[in-house]
C-alpha positions in Angstrom: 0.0 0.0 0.0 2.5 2.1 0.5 4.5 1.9 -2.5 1.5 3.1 -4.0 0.8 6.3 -1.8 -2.2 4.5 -0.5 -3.2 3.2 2.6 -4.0 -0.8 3.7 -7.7 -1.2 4.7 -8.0 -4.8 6.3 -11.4 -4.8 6.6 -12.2 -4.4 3.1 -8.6 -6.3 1.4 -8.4 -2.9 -0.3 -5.8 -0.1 -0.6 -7.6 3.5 -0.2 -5.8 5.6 -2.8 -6.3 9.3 -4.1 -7.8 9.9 -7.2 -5.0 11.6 -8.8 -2.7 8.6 -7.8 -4.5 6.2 -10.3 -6.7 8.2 -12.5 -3.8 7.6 -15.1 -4.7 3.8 -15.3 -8.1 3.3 -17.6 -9.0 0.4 -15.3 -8.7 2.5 -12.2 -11.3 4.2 -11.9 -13.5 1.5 -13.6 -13.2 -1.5 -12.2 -11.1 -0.6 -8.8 -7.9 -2.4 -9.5 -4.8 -1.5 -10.5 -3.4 -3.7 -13.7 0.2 -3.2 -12.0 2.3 -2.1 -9.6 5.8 -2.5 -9.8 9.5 -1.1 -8.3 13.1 -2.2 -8.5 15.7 -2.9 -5.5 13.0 -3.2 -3.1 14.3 -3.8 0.8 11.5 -5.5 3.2 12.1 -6.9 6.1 11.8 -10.4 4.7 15.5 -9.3 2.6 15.8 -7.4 -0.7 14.3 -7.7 -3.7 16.0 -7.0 -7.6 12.2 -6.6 -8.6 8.5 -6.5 -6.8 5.2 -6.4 -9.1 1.6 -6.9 -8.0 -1.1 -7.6 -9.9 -5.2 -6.6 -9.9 -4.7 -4.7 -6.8 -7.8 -3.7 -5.1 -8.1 0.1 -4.5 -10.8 2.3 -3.1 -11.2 6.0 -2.0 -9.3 7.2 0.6 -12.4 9.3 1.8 -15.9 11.0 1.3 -14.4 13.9 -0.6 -12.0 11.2 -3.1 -14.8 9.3 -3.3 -16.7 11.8 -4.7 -14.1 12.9 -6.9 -13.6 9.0 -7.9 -17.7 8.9 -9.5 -16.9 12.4 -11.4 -13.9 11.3 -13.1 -15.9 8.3 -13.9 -18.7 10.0 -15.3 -16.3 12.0 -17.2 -14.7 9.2 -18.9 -18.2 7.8 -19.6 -19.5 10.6 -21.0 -16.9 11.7 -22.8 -16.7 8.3 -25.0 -19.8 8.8 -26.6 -23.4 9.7 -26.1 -25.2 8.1 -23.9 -29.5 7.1 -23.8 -31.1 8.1 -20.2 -31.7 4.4 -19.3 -28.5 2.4 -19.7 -26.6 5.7 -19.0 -28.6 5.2 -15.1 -28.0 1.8 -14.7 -24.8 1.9 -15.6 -23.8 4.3 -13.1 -26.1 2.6 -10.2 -23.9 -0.8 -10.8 -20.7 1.1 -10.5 -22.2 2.9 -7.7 -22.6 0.0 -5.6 -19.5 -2.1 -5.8 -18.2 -3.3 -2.8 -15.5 -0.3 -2.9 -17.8 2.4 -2.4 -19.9 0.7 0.4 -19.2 2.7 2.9 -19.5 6.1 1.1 -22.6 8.2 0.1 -23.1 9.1 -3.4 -25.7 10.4 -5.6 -27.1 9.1 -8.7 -26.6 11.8 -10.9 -29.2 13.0 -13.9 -28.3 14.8 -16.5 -30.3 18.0 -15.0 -27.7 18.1 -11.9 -24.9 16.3 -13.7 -24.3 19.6 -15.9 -24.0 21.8 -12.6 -20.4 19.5 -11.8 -19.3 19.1 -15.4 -17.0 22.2 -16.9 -18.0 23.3 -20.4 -14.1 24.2 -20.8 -12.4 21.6 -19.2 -15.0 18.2 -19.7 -16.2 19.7 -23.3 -17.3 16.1 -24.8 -18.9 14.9 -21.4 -20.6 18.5 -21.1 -22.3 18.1 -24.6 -23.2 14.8 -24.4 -24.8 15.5 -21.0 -26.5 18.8 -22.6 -28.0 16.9 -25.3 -29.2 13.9 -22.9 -31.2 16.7 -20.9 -32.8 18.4 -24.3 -33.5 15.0 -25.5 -35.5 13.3 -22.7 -38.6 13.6 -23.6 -41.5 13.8 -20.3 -43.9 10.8 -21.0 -46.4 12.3 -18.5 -50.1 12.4 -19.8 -50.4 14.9 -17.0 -48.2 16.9 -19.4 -45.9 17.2 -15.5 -42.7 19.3 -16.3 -39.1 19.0 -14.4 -39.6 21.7 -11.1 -35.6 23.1 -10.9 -34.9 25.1 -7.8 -32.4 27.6 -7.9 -29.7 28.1 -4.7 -29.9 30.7 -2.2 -34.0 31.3 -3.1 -36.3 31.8 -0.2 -38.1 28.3 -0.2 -42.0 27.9 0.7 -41.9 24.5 1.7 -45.9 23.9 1.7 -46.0 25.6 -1.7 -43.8 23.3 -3.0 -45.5 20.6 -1.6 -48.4 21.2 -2.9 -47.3 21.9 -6.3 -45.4 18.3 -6.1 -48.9 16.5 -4.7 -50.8 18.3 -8.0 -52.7 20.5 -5.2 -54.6 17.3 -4.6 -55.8 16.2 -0.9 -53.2 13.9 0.5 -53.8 10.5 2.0 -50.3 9.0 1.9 -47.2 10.3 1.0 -43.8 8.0 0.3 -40.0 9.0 0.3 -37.4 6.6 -0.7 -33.9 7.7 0.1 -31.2 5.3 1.1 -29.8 7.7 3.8 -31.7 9.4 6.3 -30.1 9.7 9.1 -28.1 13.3 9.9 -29.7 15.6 12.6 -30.8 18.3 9.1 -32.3 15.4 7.3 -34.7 14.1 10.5 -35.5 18.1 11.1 -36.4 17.8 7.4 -38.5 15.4 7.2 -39.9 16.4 10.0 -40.9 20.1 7.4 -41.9 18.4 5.3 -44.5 15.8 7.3 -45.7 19.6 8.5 -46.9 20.4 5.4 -49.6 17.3 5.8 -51.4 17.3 9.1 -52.6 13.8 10.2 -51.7 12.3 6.8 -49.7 8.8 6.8 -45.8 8.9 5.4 -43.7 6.4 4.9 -39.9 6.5 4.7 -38.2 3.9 2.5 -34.5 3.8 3.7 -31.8 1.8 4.5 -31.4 0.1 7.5 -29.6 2.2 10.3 -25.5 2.5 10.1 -23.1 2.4 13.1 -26.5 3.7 15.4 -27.5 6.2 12.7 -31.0 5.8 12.7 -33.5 8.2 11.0 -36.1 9.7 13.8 -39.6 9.3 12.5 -42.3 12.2 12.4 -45.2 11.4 14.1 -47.6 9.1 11.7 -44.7 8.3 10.1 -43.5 4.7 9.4 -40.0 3.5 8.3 -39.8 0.5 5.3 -36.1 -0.9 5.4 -35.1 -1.6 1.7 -32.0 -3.3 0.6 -29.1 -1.9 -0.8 -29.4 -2.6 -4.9 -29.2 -0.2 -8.0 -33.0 0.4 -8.4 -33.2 2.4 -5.0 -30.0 4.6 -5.8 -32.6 7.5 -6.5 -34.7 9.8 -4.2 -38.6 9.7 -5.2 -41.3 11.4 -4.0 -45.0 9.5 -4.1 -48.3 11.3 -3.2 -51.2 9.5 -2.7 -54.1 11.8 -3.5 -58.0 11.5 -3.3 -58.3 11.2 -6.9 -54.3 10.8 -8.5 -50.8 9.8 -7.8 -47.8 11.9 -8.8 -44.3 10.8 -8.5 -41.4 12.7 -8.3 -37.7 11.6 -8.7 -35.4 14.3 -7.1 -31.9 15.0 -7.7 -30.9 15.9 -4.3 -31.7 14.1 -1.0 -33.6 15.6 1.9 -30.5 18.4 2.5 -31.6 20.8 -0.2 -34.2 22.1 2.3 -32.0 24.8 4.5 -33.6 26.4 7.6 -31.9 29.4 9.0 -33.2 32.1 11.2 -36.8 30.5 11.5 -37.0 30.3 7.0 -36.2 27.9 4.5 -33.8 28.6 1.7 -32.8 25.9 -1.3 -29.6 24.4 -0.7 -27.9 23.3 -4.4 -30.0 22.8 -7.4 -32.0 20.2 -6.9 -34.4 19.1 -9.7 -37.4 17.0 -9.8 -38.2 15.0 -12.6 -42.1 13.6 -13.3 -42.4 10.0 -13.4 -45.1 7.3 -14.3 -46.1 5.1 -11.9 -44.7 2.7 -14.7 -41.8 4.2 -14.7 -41.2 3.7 -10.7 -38.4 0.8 -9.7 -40.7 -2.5 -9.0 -40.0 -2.5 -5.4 -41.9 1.4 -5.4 -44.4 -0.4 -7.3 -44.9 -2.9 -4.9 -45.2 -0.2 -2.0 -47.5 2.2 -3.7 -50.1 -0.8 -4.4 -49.4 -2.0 -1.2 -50.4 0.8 0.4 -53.4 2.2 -1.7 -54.5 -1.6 -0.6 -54.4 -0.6 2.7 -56.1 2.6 2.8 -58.6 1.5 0.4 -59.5 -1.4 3.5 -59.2 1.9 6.2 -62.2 3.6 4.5 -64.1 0.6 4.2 -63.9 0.0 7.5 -64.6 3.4 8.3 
């Protein structure tokens, strides 16, 4: 590890390496190993060595902030190659998201909309264009003719407003948030906004189970749904249950766009929500939303 300015991580059997270290290697980046690693006149403490050479080293970032820098390059590298259609351009990323390297770091799934605000026009041109045209090009398949709502930083933020504009102004029986990680002290104060906006109605949060005693603290009427760690939950979606429609939202940014400060709420970022079909929802969101319009559907029967 430390002939390659990294760091040994026993737990994972991986070296945790800076970006700029490997970035040179096309397989880096990509698949987490390095091809090769070799020196010359090499002393250990076993005796010396004329030559030393490993081979598919595992590597992994050396932190939050390389990490971070790790899934730009590679959506860089991807972009760059070649334009790419919305679909396999998403799954591609969610599978490189969650190899066993990245585990213990949390990472967006970027969209085109929010992708563009980390690319540099000057320095990335080919991945900037290719992500410019993906955004012009998706069409919106909503029948409800729905159009992306893009929130701009530092504006003053009516948080009901927006929830209302999000639920289609529509009375709200149920409401669903899937977001691997809840669990800071901003996102549970969030939430908690949020479940303010919609006296006495049900919610349900759709999270990850809790991490080294991070656990996400519930509003009241609020229920929590552990989901499993695969590449159809990478995104954050919104779900309102209405008296007469569903709409569902996927947003680009988790629960920490919403910034209080001074008794007001301010948008924090650029977060962009995206209309979806209920079609269009992963199958496990599917599965929830019929789930639970069975089970309010047997409430007002019984009422």
């Amino acid at each position: 590890a430390q002939k390659c300015n990294g760091i040994w991580h026993h737990e994972s059997q991986r070296v945790a390496v800076e970006l700029e270290t490997i970035k040179r290697d096309a397989n880096a980046v990509q698949r987490f190993v390095l091809d090769k690693v070799s020196q010359s006149n090499l002393t250990l403490a076993t005796g010396n060595f004329s030559q030393w050479e490993a081979s598919n080293l595992p590597i992994k970032p050396i932190n939050q902030q390389d990490a971070k820098a790790w899934h730009l390059h590679w959506l860089d590298n991807y972009y760059s190659d070649s334009y790419q259609p919305s679909a396999s351009t998403l799954k591609q990323q969610a599978t490189w998201l969650d190899h066993d390297a990245l585990q213990h770091y949390e990472l967006p799934l970027y969209h085109s909309q929010n992708l563009l605000a980390e690319l540099s026009r000057n320095k990335q041109p080919k991945a900037y264009w290719h992500t410019a045209a993906l955004a012009d090009l998706t069409p919106s398949n909503s029948k409800k003719l729905h159009l992306p709502i893009n929130l701009v930083e530092g504006d003053t933020l009516d948080l009901t407003k927006l929830m209302q504009q999000l639920s289609g102004g529509e009375h709200v029986k149920s409401v669903i948030y899937s977001d691997r990680y809840v669990h800071t002290s901003r996102q549970n104060r969030n939430l908690a906004a949020v479940a303010r906006c919609f006296s006495y109605v049900q919610g349900q949060l759709l999270t990850l189970a809790a991490q080294k005693g991070k656990d996400a603290i519930l509003p009241a009427n609020w229920q929590k749904r552990i989901i499993e760690k695969r590449n159809e939950n990478h995104g954050r979606f919104w779900i309102f249950i209405g008296q007469n429609q569903v709409t569902c939202w996927e947003c680009t940014s988790g629960l920490d766009f919403i910034k209080e400060q001074e008794g007001s709420y301010f948008i924090d970022g650029y977060p962009t929500f995206i209309p979806k079909e209920r079609s269009e929802l992963p199958q496990f969101l599917q599965q929830q939303l019929r789930r639970t319009a069975g089970e309010l559907q047997s409430m007002e029967v019984v009422e």
